[in-house]
C-alpha positions, 0 to 999 in steps of 0.5 A: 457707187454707194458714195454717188448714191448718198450724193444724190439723196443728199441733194434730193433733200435738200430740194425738198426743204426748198420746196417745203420751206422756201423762206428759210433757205432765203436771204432775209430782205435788207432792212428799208434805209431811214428816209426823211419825208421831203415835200415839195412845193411848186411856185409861180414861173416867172419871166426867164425861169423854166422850174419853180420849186421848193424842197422842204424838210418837216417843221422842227418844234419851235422853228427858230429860222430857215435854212436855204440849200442852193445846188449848182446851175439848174439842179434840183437841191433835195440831196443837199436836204438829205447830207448829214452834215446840214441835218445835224447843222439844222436840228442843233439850231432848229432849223427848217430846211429848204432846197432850191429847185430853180432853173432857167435858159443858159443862155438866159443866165448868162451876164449879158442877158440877165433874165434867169434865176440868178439873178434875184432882183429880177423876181425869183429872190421875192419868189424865194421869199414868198415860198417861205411864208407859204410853207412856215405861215411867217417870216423866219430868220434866213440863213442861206449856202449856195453853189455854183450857180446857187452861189449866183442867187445866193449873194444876189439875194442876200445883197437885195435882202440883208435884213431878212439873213443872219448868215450866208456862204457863196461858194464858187461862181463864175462872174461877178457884175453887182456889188453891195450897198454899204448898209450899218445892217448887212449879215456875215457871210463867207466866200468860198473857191478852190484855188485851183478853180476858174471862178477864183478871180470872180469870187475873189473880185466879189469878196474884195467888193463886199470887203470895201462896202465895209460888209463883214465877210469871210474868206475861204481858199480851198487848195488843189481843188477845183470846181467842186465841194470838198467835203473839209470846206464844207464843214468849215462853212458850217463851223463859221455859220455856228460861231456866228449863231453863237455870237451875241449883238456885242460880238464884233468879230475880228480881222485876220490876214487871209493866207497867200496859199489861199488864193491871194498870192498877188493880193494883200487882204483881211478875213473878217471871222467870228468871234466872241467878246472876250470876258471882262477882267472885272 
C-alpha cells in the first residue's frame, strides 16, 4: 500500500511539472531544413503548350553562364535546382541556374503531330531564350542536361542554337526524326541510356547522326539500367560538362572506341572525350 501511495504521488508530481513547465518536458522543434529561395517566372503560352515557366535560382556575383535543367515529359524542374550535385556544379563555375517547366498535349508531343514543347523550333526553344534575357538582362553562355522528354527539347534546342551553348547532355529519348547540320561552330555534348532502356536505339541513332555531321559528341551507355537517372552517370555527365569548362580553344579532345557493353554490342563507334592539349616538351 505504502509503495502504491509513493506511486501515486510520484505520478501526481510529475503532472504538475507538466502544467507548470510544459515547455520542458517538450521536445525541441526540428531546426527549419536550409532552403534556397527559388523564383518562378511565368512566359507567354504559345501554340501546342499548356505550361510556360521558368525556375530560377538567385543570381551568382559575377554570373559567368547559365545552367538549363530539363525534367522528364511535362514536369515541373525545381527538384533538378535543388540536387546537390548541380548546385556544387553551378557555384564552381558560377552558374545561374534554371528549370524547365514546359508542358504540353501528348498527343501534341507525339512525332507525328510535332506541335508541342519538344520541339524548339516551333517556338518554345525562342521562349527559353527570351526568359533568359528577361531574368539575367543579357545573353549569357548556355549549358544546357535534359531528360527524357527534357533530352527532346534539349538537342532540339541545341541544334537550332549551337552557338548560344557551350555544352549539352541529352539523356535518354524515345525518338529520334531531326538531324544536325554539320557547322565548324557546333558545342560538345554528351548522349546518354541505360542499356537496358527502350529508347536506346533513338539515342543511339541521334548520337551516330551527330557523330556523322562531324559534331563533337560524347557517348554514355549506363549498364542494367533502364528508364531512369542513375546517380554515377549523373556525375559522369557533370565531370564531361568540367572537363570541357576547363578545356582552352586549343583543346581538340580526343576519340576513343565506345565499350560494347555500352550499348553498341552490333555497332563499331567513337566517343569524342575532353581532353587537354598535352604540354609541349619545349
Amino acid at each position: 500500500m505504502k509503495k502504491q501511495n509513493r506511486a501515486r504521488r510520484h505520478i501526481l508530481s510529475l503532472l504538475f511539472v507538466c502544467l507548470l513547465f510544459p515547455p520542458l518536458l517538450r521536445a525541441a522543434p526540428p531546426a527549419p531544413a536550409a532552403t534556397s529561395q527559388i523564383t518562378t517566372v511565368s512566359l507567354p503560352l504559345i501554340t501546342g503548350m499548356t505550361r510556360a515557366e521558368l525556375k530560377h535560382d538567385a543570381i551568382p556575383p559575377q554570373c559567368a553562364g547559365v545552367l538549363v535543367l530539363c525534367p522528364g515529359f511535362n514536369q515541373d524542374g525545381e527538384y533538378l535546382i535543388r540536387e546537390r550535385g548541380w548546385r556544387e556544379f553551378a557555384q564552381k563555375h558560377r552558374l545561374l541556374l534554371v528549370a524547365l517547366s514546359f508542358a504540353s498535349k501528348e498527343s501534341d508531343l507525339s512525332p507525328s503531330i510535332q506541335r508541342g514543347y519538344y520541339y524548339t523550333e516551333k517556338g518554345s526553344g525562342k521562349l527559353l531564350l527570351d526568359g533568359l534575357k528577361k531574368i539575367t538582362g543579357k545573353e549569357l553562355p548556355i549549358s544546357i542536361y535534359g531528360f527524357s522528354g527534357g533530352a527532346h527539347f534539349t538537342h532540339r534546342f541545341v541544334y537550332k542554337n549551337p552557338t548560344k551553348v557551350k555544352v549539352w547532355c541529352a539523356y535518354s529519348f524515345g525518338w529520334y526524326n531531326n538531324a544536325p547540320r554539320a557547322s565548324a561552330l557546333h558545342p560538345p555534348g554528351i548522349f546518354v541510356c541505360g542499356t537496358q532502356d527502350e529508347r536506346l536505339a533513338s539515342t543511339r541513332d541521334a548520337f551516330l547522326s551527330a557523330r556523322r555531321a562531324q559534331w563533337r559528341v560524347s557517348w554514355l551507355g549506363v549498364p542494367n539500367s533502364g528508364h531512369s537517372v542513375v546517380a554515377g552517370a549523373a556525375n559522369q555527365v557533370r565531370q564531361f560538362f568540367d572537363d570541357v569548362f576547363s578545356m582552352k580553344p586549343a583543346d581538340a579532345g580526343t576519340w576513343e572506341d565506345i565499350p560494347k557493353t555500352n550499348g553498341f554490342e552490333k555497332v563499331t563507334a567513337k566517343s569524342w572525350v575532353p581532353k587537354k592539349q598535352p604540354a609541349s616538351s619545349n
